[in-house]
SEDRENFI-149083 format. One record per atom (N, C-alpha, C): atom name; chain; x, y, z. Coordinates in Angstrom, 1 decimal, m for minus. Each point is the difference from the previous one (the first is absolute). Layout:
# SEDRENFI-149083
SITE   atom   mol     east    north       up
SITE     CA     A        X        Y        Z
...
//
This chain:
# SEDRENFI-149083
SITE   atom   mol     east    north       up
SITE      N     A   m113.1     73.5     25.6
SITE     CA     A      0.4      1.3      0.3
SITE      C     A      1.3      0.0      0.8
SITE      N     A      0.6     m1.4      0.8
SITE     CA     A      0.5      0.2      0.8
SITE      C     A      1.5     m0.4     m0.9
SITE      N     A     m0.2     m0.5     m1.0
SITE     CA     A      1.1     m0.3     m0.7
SITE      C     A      0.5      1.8     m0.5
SITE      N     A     m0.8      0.4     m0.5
SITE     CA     A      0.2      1.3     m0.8
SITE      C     A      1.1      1.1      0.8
SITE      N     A     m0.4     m0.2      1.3
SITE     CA     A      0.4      0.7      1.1
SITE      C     A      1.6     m0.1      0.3
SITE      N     A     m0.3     m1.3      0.1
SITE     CA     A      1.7     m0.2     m0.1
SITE      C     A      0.9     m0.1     m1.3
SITE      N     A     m0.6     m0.1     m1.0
SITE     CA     A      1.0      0.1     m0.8
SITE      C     A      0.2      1.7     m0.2
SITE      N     A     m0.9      0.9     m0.1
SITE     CA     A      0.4      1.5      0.4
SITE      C     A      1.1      0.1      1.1
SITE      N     A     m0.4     m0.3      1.0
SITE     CA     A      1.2      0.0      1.2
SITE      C     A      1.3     m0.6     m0.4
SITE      N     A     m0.2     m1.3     m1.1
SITE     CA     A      1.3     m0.1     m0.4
SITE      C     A      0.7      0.9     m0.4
SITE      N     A     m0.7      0.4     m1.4
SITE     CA     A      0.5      0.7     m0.9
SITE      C     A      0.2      1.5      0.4
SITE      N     A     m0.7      0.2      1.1
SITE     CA     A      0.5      1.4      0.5
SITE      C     A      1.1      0.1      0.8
SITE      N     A      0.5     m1.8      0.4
SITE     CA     A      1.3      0.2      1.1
SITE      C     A      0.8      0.0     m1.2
SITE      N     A      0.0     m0.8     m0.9
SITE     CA     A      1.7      0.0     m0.8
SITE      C     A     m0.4      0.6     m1.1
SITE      N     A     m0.5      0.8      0.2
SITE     CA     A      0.0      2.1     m1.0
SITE      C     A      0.7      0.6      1.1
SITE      N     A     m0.5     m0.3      1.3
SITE     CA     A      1.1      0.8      1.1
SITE      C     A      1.5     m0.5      0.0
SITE      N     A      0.2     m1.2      0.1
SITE     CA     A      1.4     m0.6     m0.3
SITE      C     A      0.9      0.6     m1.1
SITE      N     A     m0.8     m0.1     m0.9
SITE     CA     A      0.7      0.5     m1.2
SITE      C     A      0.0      0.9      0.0
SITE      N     A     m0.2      1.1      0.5
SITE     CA     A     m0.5      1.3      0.0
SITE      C     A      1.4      0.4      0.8
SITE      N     A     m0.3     m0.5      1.1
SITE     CA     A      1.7     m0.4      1.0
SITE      C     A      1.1      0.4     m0.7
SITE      N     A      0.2     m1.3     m1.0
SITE     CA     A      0.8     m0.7     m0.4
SITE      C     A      0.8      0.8     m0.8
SITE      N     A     m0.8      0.7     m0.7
SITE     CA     A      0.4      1.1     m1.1
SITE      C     A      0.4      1.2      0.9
SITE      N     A     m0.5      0.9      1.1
SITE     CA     A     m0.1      0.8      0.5
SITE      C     A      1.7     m0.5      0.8
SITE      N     A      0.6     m1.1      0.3
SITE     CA     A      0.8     m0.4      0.5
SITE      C     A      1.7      0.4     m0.6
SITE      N     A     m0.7     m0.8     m1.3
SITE     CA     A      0.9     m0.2     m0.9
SITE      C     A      0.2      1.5     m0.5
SITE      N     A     m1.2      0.6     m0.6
SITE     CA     A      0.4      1.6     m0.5
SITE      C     A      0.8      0.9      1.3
SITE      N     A     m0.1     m0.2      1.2
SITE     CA     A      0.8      0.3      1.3
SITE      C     A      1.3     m0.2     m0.3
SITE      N     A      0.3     m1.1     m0.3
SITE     CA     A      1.4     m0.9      0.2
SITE      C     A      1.3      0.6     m1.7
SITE      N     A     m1.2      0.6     m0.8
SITE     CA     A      0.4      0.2     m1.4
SITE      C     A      0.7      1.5      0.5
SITE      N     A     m1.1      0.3      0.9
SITE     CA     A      0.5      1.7      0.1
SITE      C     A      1.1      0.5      0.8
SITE      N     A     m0.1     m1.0      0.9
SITE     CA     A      1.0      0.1      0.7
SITE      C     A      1.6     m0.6     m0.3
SITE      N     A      0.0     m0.8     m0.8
SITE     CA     A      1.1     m0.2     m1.2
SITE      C     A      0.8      0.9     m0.8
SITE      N     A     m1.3      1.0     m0.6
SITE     CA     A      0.4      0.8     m1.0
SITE      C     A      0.4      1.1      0.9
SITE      N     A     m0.4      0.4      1.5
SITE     CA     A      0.8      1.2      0.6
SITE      C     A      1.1     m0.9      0.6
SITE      N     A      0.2     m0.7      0.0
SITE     CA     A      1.1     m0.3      0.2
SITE      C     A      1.6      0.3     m0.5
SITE      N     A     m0.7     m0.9     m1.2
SITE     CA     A      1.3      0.3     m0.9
SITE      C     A      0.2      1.6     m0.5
SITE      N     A     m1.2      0.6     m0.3
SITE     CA     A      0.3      1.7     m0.1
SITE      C     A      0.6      0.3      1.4
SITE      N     A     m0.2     m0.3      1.0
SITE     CA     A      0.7      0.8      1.4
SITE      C     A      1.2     m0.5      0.0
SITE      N     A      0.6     m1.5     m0.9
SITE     CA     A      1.4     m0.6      0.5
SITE      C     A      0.2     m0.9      0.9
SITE      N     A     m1.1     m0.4      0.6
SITE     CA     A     m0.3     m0.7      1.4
SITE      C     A      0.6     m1.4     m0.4
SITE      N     A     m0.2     m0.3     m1.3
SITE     CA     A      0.5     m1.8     m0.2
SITE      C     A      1.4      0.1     m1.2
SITE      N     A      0.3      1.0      0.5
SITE     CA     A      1.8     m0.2     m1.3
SITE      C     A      0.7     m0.7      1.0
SITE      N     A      0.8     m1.0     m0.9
SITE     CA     A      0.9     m0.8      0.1
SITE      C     A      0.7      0.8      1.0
SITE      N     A      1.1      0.9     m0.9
SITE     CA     A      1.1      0.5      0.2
SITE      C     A     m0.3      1.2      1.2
SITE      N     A     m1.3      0.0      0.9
SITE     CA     A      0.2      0.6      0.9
SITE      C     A      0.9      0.3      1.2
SITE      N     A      0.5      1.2      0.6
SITE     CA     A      0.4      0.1      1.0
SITE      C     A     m0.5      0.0      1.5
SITE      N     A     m1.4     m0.5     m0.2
SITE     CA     A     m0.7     m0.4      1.5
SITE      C     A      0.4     m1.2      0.2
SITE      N     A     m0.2     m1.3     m0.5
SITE     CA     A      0.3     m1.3      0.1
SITE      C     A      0.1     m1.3     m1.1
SITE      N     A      1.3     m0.2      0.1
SITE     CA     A      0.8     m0.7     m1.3
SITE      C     A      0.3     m1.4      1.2
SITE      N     A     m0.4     m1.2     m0.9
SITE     CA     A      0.6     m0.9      0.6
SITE      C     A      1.5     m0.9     m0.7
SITE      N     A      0.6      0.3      0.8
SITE     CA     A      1.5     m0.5     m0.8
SITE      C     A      0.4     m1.5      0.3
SITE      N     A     m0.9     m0.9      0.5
SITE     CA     A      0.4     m0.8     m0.4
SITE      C     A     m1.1     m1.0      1.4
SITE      N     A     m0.1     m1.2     m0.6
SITE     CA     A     m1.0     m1.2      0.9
SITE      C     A      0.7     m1.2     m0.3
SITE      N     A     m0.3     m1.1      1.0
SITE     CA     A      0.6     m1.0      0.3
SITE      C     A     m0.8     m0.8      0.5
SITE      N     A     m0.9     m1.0     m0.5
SITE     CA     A     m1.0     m0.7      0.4
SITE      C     A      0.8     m1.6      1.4
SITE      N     A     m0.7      0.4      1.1
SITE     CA     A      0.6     m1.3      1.4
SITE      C     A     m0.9     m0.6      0.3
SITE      N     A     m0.3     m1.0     m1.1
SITE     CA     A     m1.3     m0.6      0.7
SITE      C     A     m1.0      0.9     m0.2
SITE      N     A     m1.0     m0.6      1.3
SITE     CA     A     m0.6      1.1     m0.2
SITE      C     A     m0.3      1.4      0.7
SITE      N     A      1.6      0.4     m0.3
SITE     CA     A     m0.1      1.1      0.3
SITE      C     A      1.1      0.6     m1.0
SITE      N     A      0.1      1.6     m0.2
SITE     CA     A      0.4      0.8     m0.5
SITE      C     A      0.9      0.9      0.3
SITE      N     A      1.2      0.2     m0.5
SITE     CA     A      1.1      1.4      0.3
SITE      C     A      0.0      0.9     m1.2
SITE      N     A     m0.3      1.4      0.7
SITE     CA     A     m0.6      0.8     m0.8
SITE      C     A      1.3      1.2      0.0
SITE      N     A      0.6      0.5     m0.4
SITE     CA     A      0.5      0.9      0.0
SITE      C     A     m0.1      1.4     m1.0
SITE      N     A     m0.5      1.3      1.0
SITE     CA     A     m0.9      0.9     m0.4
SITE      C     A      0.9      1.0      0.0
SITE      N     A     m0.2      0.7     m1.1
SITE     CA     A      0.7      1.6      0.0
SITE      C     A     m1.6      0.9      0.2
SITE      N     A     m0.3      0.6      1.2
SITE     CA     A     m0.6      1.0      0.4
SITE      C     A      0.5      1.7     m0.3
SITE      N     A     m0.4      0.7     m1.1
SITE     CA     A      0.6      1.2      0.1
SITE      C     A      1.4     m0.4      0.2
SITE      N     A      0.8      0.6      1.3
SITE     CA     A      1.0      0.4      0.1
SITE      C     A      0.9     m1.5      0.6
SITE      N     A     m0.6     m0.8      0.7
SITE     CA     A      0.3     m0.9      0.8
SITE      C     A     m0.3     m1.5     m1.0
SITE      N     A      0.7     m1.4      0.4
SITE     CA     A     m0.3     m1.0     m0.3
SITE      C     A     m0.1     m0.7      1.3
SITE      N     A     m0.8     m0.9     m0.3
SITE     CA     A     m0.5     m0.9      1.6
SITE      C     A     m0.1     m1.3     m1.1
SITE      N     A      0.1     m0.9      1.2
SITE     CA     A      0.0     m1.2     m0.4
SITE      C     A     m1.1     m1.0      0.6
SITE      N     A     m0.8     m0.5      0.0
SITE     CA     A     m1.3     m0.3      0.4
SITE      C     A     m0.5     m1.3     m0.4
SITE      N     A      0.3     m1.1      1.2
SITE     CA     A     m0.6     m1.1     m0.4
SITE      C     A     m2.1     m0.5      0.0
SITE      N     A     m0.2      0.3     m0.6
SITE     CA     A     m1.3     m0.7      0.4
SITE      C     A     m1.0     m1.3     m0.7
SITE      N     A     m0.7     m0.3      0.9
SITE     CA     A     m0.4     m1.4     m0.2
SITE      C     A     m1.2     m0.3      0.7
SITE      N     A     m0.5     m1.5      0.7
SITE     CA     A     m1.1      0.2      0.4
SITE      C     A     m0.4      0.5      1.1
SITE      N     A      1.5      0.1      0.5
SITE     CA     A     m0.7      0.5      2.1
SITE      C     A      0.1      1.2     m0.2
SITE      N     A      0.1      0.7     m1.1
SITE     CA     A      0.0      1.8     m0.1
SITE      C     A      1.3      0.1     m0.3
SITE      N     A      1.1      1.1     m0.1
SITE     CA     A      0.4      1.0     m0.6
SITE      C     A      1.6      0.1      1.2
SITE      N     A      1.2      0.3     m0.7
SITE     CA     A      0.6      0.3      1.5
SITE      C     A      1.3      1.0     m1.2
SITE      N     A     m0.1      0.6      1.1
SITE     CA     A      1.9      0.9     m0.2
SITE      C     A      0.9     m0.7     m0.3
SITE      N     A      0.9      0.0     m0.8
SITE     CA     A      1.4     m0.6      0.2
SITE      C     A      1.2      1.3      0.2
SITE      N     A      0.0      0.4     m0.9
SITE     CA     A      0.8      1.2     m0.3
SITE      C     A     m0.5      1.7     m0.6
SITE      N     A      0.6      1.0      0.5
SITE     CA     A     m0.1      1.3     m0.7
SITE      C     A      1.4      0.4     m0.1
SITE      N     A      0.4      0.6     m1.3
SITE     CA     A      0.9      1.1     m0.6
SITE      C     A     m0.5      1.0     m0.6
SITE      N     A      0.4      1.0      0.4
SITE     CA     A      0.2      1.1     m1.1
SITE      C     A      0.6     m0.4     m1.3
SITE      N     A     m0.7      0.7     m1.5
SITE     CA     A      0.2     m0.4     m1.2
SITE      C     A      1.4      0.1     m0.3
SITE      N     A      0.7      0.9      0.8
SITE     CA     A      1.1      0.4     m0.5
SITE      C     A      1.3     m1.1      1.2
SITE      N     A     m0.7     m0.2      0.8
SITE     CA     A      0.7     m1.5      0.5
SITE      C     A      0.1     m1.0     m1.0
SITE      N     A     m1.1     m0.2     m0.3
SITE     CA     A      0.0     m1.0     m1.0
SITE      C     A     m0.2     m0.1     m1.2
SITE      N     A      0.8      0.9     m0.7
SITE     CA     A      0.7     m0.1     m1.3
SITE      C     A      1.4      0.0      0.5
SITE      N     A      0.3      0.8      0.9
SITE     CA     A      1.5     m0.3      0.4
SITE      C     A      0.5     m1.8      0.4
SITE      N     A     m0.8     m0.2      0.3
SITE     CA     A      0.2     m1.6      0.4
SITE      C     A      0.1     m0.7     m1.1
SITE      N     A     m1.1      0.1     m1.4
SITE     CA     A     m0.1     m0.6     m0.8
SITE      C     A      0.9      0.4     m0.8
SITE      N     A      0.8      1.4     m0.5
SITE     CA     A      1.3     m0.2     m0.5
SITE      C     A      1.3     m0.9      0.2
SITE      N     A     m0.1      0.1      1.7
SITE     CA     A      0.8     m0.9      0.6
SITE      C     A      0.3     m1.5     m0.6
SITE      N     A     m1.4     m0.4      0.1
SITE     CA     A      0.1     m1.1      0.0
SITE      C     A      0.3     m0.5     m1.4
SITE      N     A     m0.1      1.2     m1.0
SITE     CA     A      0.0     m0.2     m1.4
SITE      C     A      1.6      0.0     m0.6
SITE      N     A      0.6      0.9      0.9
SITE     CA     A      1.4     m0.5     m0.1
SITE      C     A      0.7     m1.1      0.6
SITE      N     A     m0.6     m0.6      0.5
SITE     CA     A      1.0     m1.7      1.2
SITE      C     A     m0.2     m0.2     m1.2
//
């Protein structure tokens, strides 16, 4: 009897797991699909476009167009730090610049 017992208790934990697992995953599906109907994951957004990365080891230079501004942002393993902010219209004017030298 004592065997019977537990294998119920098994079978009733990983019916709950998978029960989970699905409930997880159909979460993760839905939240996907309002996504991309709201726009939340386009490329070509104007919330946050990354224009360009530079791997240092191990750490990272990130340079972020935010909306109206680009920042520049190293991060790595001790966390995250500032380097720079422009306005976007700073910095296209810079980048023409530089496109004429």
């Amino acid at each position: 009897m004592g065997e019977l017992s537990n294998s119920i208790s098994l079978g009733a934990y990983l019916g709950k797991v998978v029960l989970a697992l699905i409930v997880l995953a159909v979460s993760g599906w839905l939240f996907l699909y309002a996504a991309k109907r709201k726009g939340w994951l386009q490329k070509g957004s104007d919330k946050l476009y990354v224009i360009s990365s530079l791997s240092l080891g191990r750490d990272v230079f990130f340079v972020l167009r935010c909306g109206p501004e680009v920042i520049a942002v190293v991060a790595g393993h001790s966390g995250a730090r500032l380097m720079g902010r422009w306005s976007l219209e700073d910095w296209n004017v810079s980048e023409r610049d530089r496109d004429e030298t």
